[in-house]
C-alpha positions in Angstrom: 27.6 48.5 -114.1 28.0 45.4 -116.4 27.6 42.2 -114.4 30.7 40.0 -115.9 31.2 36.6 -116.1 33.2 34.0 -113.9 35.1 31.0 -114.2 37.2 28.8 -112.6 39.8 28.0 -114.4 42.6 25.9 -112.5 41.5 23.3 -109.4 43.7 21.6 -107.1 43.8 19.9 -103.5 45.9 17.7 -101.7 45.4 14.3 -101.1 43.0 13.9 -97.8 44.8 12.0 -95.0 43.2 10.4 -91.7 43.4 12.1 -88.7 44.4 10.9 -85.7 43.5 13.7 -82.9 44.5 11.1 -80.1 47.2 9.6 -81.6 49.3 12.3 -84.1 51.8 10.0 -85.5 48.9 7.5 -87.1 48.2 10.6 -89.5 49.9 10.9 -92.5 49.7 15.0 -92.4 50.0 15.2 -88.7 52.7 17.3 -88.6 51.8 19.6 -91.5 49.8 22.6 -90.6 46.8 23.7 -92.8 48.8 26.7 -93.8 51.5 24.6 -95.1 49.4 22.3 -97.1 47.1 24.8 -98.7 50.9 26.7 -99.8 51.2 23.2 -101.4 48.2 23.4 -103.9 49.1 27.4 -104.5 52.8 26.1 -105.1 51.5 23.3 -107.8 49.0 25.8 -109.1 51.3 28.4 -110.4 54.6 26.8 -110.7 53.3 23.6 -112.5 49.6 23.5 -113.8 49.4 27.0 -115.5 52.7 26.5 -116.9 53.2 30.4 -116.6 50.8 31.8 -117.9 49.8 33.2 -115.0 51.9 34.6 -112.4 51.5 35.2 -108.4 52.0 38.9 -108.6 48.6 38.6 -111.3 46.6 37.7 -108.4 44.0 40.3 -107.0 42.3 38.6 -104.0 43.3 35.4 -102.0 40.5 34.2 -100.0 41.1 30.9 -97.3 38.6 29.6 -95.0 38.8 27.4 -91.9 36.4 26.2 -88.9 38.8 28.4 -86.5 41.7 30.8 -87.2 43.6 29.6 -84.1 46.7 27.7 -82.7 48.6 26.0 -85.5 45.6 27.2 -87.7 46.5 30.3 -87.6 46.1 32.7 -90.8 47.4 35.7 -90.0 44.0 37.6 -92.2 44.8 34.7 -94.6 48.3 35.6 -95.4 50.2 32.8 -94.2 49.8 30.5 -97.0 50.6 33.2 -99.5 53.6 34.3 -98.0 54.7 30.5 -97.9 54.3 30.1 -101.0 56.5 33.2 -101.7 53.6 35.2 -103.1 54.2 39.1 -103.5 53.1 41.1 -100.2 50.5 43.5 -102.7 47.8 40.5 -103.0 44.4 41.5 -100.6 43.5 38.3 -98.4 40.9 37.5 -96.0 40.5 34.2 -93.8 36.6 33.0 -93.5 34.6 31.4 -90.8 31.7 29.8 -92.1 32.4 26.3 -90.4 32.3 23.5 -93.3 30.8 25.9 -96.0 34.0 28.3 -95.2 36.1 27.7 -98.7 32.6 27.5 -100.7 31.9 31.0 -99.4 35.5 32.3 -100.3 34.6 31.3 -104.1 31.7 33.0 -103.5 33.0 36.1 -102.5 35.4 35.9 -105.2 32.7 35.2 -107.6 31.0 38.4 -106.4 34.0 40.7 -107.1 34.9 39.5 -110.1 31.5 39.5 -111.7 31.4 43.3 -110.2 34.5 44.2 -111.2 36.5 44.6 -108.5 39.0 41.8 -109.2 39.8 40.0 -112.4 42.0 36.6 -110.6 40.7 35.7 -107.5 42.3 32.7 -105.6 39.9 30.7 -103.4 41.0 27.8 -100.7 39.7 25.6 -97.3 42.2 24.2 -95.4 41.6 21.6 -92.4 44.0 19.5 -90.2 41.8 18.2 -87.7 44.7 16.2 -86.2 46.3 19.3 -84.7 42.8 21.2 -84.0 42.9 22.1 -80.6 39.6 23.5 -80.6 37.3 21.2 -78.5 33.5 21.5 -76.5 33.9 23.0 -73.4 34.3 21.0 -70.3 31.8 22.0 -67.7 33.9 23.9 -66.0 35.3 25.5 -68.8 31.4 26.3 -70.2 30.4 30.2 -70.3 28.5 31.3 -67.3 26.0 32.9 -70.4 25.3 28.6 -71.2 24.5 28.0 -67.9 21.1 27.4 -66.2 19.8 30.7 -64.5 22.0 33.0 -66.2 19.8 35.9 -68.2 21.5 35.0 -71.1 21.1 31.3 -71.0 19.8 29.7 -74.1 20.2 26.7 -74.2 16.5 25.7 -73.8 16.2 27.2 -77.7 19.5 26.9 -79.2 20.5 23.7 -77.3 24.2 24.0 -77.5 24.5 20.3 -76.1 23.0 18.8 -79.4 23.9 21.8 -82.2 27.8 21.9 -80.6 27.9 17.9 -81.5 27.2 17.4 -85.3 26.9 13.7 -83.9 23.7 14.4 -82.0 22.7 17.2 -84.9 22.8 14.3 -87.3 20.8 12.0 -84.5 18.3 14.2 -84.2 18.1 15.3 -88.3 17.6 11.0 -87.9 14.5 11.0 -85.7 12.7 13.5 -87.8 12.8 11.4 -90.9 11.1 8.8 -89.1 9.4 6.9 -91.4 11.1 8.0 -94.5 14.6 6.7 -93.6 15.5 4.3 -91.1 19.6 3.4 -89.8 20.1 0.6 -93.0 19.2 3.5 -95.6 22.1 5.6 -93.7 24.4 2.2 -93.8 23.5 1.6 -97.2 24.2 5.1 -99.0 27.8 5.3 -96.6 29.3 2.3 -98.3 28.1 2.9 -101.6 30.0 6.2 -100.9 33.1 4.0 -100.5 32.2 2.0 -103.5 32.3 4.9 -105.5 35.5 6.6 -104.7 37.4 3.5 -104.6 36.6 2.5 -108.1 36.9 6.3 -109.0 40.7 5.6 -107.7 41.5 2.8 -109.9 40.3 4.4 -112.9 42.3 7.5 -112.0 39.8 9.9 -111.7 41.1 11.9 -108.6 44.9 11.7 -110.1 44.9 14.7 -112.3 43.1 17.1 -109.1 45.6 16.0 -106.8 49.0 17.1 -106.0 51.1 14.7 -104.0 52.5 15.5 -100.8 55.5 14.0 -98.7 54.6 13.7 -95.7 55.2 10.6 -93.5 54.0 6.6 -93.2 50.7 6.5 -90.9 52.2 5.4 -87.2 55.8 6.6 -88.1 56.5 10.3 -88.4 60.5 9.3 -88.9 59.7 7.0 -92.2 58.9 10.1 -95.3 56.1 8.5 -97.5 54.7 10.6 -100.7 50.9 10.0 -100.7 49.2 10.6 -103.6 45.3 9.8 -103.0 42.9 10.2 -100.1 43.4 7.9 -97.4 39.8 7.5 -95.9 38.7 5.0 -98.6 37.4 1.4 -97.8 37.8 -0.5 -100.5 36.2 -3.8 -99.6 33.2 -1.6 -97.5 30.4 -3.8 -97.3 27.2 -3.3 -95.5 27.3 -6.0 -93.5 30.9 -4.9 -91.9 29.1 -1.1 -91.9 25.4 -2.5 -90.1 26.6 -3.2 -86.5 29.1 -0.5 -86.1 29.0 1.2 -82.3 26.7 4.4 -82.1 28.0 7.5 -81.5 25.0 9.5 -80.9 22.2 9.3 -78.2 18.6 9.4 -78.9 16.5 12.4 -78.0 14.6 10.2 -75.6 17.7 9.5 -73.7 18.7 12.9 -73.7 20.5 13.7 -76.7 18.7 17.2 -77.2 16.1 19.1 -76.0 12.8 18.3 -76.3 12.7 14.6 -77.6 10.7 14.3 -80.8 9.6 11.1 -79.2 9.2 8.8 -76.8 11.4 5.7 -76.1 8.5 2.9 -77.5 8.3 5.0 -80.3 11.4 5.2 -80.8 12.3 1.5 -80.6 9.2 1.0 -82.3 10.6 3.3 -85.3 14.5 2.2 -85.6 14.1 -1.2 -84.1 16.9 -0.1 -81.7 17.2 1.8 -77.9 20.6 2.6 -79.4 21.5 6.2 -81.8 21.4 5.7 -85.6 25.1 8.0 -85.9 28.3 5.7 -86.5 31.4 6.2 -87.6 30.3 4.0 -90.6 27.8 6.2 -91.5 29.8 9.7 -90.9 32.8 11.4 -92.7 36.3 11.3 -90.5 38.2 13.6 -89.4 40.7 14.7 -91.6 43.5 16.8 -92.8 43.6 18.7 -96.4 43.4 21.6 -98.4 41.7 22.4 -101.8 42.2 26.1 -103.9 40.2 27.2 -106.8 41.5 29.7 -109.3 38.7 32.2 -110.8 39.0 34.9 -113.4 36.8 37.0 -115.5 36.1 35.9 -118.9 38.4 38.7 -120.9 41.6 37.6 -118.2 40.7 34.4 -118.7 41.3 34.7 -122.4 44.3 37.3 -121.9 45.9 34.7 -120.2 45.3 31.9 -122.5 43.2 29.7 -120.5 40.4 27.5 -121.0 37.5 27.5 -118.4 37.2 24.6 -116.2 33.3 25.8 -115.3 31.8 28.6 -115.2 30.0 29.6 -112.3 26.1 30.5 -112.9 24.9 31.4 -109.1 25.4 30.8 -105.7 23.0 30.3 -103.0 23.3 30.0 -99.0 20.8 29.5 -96.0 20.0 29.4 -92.7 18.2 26.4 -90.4 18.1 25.5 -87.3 21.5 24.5 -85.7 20.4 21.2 -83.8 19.9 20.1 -87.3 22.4 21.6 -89.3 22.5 19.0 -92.2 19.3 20.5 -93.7 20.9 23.6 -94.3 21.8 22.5 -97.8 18.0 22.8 -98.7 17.2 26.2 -98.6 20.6 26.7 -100.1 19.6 24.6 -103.2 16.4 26.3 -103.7 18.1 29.8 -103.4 21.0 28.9 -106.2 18.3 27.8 -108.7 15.7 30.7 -108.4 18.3 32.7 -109.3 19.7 31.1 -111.5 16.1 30.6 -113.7 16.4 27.0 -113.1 14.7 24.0 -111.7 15.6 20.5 -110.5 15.4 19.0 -114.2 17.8 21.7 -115.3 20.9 20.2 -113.4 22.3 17.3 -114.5 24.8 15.9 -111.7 25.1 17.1 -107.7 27.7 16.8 -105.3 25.9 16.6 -101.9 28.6 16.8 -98.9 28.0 13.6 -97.0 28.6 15.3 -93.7 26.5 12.1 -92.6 24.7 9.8 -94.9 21.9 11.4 -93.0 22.3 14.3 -94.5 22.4 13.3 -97.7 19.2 11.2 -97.6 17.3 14.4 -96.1 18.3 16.3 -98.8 18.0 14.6 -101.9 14.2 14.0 -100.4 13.1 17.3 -99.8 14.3 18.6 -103.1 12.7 15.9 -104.8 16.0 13.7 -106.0 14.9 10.5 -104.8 14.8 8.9 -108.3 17.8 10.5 -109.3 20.5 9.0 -107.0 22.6 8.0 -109.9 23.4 11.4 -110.9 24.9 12.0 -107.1 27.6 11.8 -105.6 29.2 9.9 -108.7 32.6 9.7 -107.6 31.7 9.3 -103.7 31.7 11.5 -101.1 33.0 12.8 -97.8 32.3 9.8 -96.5 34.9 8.0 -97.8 37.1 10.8 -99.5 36.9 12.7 -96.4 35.9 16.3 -95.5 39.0 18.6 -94.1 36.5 21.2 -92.8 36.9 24.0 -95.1 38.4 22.2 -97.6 35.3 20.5 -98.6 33.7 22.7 -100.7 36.2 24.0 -103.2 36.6 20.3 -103.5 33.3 19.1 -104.4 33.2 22.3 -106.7 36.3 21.5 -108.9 35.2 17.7 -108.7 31.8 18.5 -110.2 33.1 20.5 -113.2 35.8 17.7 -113.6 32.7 15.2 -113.7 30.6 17.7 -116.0 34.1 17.8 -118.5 34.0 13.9 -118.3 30.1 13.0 -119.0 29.7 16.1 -121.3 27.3 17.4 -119.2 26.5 21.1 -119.2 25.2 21.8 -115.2 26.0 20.8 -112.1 25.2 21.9 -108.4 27.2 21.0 -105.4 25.9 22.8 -102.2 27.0 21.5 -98.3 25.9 21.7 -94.7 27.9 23.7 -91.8 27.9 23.4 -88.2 26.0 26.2 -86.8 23.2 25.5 -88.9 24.1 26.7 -92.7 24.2 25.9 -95.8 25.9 26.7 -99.2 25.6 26.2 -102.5 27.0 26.6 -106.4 25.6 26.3 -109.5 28.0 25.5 -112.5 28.0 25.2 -116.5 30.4 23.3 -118.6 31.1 25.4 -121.2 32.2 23.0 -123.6 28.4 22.0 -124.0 
């Protein structure tokens, strides 16, 4: 069997609104479901970027992935955003659970058939809209007798569900073990020049030709339609000094944020300079609402159809960690996308790190040895200030990257991601044009 080739050829996503889980009407999207606005980039897609040369009933496979597949999230095996967008019944879908790396492993998959030769157009999305989410940590009283103390299947005392259920406390604890490599300003500092990023990346336009524009309604007024046509997270003024002092979020081990502390209290006061938790919301992604779909296709339907490759895709990778700290589940999923793709750090030449927390991105560009190479990441900012709709996220920071590697004529490019649970993902890609 003749392993083919695969690219993406077509990227789009929606603009990224705030959510508002307490307060509904103060998100732009918060009455659109994640169904709705994934139909919205399948819609724009077919009916206005690819101009007809490719048509829904071309499509093999349709992949979508989510954090849950429940309540207005619902996917019905993934066909709900294909029927809405009036797609023919004979398209194959599945809907995919691998928390934040979800729509990354949909192009994945869809990579793996093509290049087999199962399919030839595969359709790969993440949808989010963590304003309607009614998923939520269990109460105690609504906690699984298995999680509690004295049950024979209780492990908490390994797993800790307290700290890996809370990405807050997962990025807390990710904190305390890069004591002294990293302390709370290094967290501050890489969060608003995440901001700093994106928002100039806006005024030079960079986002306009990814994103199609949705009507949806003005934040605090779901009567007033508004038509928003870029992500809605961004600070443009951010400024470390309005980022430093923000409240924390997260509790120290010491004070019982996990299991086990990784130190004591004067050591960690001693450490951070602080009794208080390094996580804020200035140094976190939102919450938010979106939806992102990559289109992929073998190399002779790709040229059947007329269309020039966006990227192609030279190897995937995933990985495994422990889920009380989660964000260090792109490392292993790094490593694993360039052994086999025959490559090594020098080889790449920009990465798109999801900024789950700035934590997470300072943990991983030092263990894979990036520390002198922070230009080259995150160019156009990050989740942090774009945002990061879940699933969404990584078909987003895929299509981005080979947007980027178009722009700077640059031939490789890696984006790879954390998930809750304790994964990672990752995708290796060449510009062709190099």
């Amino acid at each position: 069997m003749k392993i083919r080739d695969v690219y993406i050829t077509d990227y789009v996503r929606t603009p990224f609104s705030r959510s508002r889980p307490r307060e509904p009407p103060r998100d732009a999207f918060g009455i659109l479901r994640p169904d709705e606005l994934t139909a919205l980039t399948l819609i724009d897609m077919f009916d206005n970027r690819l101009k007809d040369k490719v048509k829904p009933e071309d499509v093999d496979e349709f992949y979508v992935g989510a954090t849950h597949f429940n309540y207005e999230n619902i996917a019905f095996g993934g066909r709900y955003s294909l029927f809405l967008a009036k797609f023919p019944a004979k398209i194959s879908s599945i809907a995919l659970d691998r928390q934040c790396g979800s729509g990354m492993t949909c192009a994945s998959i869809g990579y793996d058939n093509i290049a087999l030769g199962y399919s030839d157009i595969v359709i790969a999305s993440g949808k989010n809209n963590a304003t309607m989410s009614r998923s939520k940590r269990p109460t105690v009283r609504e906690t699984p007798p298995s999680m509690r103390k004295g049950h024979e299947f209780f492990v908490d005392d390994v797993v800790d569900f307290r700290c890996s259920y809370s990405m807050l406390q997962t990025a807390q604890k990710l904190s305390e073990m890069n004591a002294g490599i990293f302390i709370k300003e290094d967290n501050d500092r890489i969060s608003v020049r995440s901001h700093q990023l994106a928002a100039k990346a806006q005024e030079e336009g960079f986002f306009k030709d990814e994103i199609v524009p949705v009507m949806a309604h003005t934040e605090g007024d779901e009567d007033t339609p508004m038509l928003i046509e870029h992500d809605l997270s961004v600070r443009k003024n951010a400024t470390y000094e309005g980022t430093k002092d923000l409240r924390a979020l997260s509790k120290p081990g010491w004070d019982g944020g996990y299991y086990r502390p990784l130190m004591s209290k004067d050591e960690y006061v001693k450490e951070f300079g602080t009794e208080l938790g390094l996580v804020t919301a200035g140094n976190s992604c939102p919450t938010n609402a979106g939806a992102a779909t990559l289109l992929l296709m073998s190399e002779d339907t790709m040229k059947k159809h007329d269309l020039d490759p966006l990227a192609r895709i030279v190897s995937i990778g995933y990985g495994a960690v422990d889920p009380t700290v989660m964000g260090r589940g792109p490392v292993p999923a790094t490593w694993m996308a360039l052994k086999h793709a025959g490559l090594t750090i020098d080889d790449i030449d920009f990465w798109e790190i999801n900024e789950a927390f700035g934590i997470v991105a300072l943990n991983w560009i030092h263990e894979v040895g990036l520390d002198d190479k922070i230009d080259d990441i995150n160019i156009k900012g990050g989740a942090i200030s774009i945002g990061h709709p879940i699933a969404a996220t990584g078909p987003r920071i895929v299509g981005t990257l080979a947007r980027i590697l178009k722009e700077k004529n640059a031939k490789l490019g890696l984006a790879t991601m954390c998930c809750g649970g304790g994964q990672g993902t990752a995708m290796i890609i060449e510009n062709t044009d190099v």
